[in-house]
C-alpha positions as CSV (number, residue, x, y, z in Angstrom):
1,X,106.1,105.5,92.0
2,X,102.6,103.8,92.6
3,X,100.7,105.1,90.1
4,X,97.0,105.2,91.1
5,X,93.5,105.2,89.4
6,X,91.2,108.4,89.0
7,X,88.9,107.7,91.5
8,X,91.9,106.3,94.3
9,X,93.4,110.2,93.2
10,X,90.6,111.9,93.8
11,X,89.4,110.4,97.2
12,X,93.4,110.7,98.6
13,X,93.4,114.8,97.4
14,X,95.7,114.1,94.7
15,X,94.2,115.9,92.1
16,X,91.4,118.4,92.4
17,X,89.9,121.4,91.0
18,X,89.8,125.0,93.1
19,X,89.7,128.6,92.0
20,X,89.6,127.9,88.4
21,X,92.7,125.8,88.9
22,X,94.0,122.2,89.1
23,X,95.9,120.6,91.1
24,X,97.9,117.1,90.4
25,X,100.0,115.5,93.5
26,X,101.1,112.8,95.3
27,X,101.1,111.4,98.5
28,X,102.6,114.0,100.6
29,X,101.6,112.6,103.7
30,X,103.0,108.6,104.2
31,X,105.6,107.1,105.5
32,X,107.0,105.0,103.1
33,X,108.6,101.7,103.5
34,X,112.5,101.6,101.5
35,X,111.7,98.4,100.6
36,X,107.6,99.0,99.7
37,X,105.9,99.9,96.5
38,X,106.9,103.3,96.3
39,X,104.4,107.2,96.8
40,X,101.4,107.1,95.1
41,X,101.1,109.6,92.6
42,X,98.5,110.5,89.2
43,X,100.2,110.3,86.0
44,X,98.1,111.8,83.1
45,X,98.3,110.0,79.9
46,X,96.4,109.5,76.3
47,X,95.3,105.7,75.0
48,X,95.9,108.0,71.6
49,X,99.2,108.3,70.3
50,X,100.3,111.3,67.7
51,X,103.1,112.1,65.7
52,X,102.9,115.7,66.1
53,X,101.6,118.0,68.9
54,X,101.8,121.5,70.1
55,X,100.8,121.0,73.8
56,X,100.5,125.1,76.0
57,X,100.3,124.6,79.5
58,X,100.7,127.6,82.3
59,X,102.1,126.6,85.6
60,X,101.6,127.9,88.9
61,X,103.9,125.9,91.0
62,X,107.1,123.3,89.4
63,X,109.2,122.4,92.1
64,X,112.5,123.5,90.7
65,X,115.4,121.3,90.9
66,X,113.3,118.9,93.3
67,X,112.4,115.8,92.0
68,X,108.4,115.9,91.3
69,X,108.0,116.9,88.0
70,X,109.8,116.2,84.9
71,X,107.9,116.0,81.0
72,X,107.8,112.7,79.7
73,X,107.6,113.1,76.5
């Protein structure tokens, strides 16, 4: 993965607000090179750390068994 800034993600489509919703992506439409840096992508992520959380999220759309989307906890 390439992990990209907020403002790189937001020009590219790779996250964006519609309908009430938001949606977080990657590159969907490159080429990539085997031997290159890798999709870019948006990874969400705190500079605060805890020790205990509850976090409630409702998703529309997980790929299932596809890679994409996996909590990294």
């Amino acid at each position: 993965m390439n992990y990209v800034d907020q403002g790189t993600a937001q020009s590219k489509g790779y996250y964006k607000t519609q309908n009430n919703q938001v949606y977080i992506g990657v590159d969907t439409k490159t080429v990539l090179n085997p031997n290159g840096v890798g999709r870019d992508s948006v990874r969400l992520q705190s500079n605060r750390a805890y020790t205990h959380g509850l976090i409630i999220a409702d998703f529309a759309h997980v790929p299932g068994s596809n890679c994409g989307s996996w909590p990294a906890l």
